[in-house]
N, C-alpha and C positions, 0 to 999 in steps of 0.2 A: 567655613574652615572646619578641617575635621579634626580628631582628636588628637591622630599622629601628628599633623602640623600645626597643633596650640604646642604640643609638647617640644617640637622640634622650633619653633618662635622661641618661647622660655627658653630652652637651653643654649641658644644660639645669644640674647640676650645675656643672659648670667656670666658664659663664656666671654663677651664681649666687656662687660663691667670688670669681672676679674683683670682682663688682659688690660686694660688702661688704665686701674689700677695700679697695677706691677709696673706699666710701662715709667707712669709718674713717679715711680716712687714713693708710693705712699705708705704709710704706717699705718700698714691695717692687714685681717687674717678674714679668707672668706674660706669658707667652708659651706658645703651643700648633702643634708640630709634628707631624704627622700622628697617632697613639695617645697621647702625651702632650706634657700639661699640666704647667706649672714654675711654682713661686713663686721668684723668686732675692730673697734679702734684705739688706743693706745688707751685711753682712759678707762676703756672696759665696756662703751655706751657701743649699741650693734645700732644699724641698720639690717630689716629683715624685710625680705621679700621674698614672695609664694606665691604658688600656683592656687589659683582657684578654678580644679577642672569644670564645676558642675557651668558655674559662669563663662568660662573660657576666657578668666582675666587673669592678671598680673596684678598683684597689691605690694605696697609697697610700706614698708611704717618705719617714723624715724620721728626723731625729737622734734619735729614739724606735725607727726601726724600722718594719716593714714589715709592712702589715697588708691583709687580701682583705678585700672586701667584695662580698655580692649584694643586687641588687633586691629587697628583696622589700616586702608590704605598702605599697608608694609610698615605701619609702626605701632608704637603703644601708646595712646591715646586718652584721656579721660573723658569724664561726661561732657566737659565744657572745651574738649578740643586741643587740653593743655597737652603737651610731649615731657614722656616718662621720664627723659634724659633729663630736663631742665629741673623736676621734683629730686632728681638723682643727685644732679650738681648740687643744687641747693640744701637738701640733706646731707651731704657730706664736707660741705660748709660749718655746718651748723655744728656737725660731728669734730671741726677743728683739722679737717681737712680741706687744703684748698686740689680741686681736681677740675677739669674740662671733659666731659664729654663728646664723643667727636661721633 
């Protein structure tokens, strides 16, 4: 993967969290400056996730903690195979939001 399509993965991801977000209903503010993305939640705790170009991953940190992930196969993936989405749901859980990722 090259670098325009790590960037265009991330944005296409971020794009897609926000939108299911909104979609659920959820009580929460994302906002994106320059490498990352913030979920802030009604009680003020964020989920923050970032680009890490040199790596060409996805990190993800939330009251659960702080997890890499790479492209691979068409998704975002960690060391052990786990999928971003389910670290996602589960941190936003945690955060006092209940959400599905799809």
């Amino acid at each position: 993967m090259n670098n325009a399509e790590y960037h265009q993965a991330v944005e296409q991801t971020w794009q897609q969290v926000e939108e299911q977000l909104e979609e659920q209903d959820c009580d929460v503010d994302c906002d994106t400056q320059g490498s990352v993305f913030t979920i802030t939640f009604a009680d003020r705790s964020q989920i923050v996730i970032n680009k890490q170009e040199p790596l060409q991953e996805l990190w993800l940190a939330s009251k659960l903690g702080g997890y890499h992930f790479k492209y691979q196969q068409g998704q975002w993936l960690n060391a052990e195979g786990k999928n971003f989405w389910q670290y996602l749901t589960d941190a936003c859980i945690a955060h006092g939001e209940e959400v599905e990722f799809t």
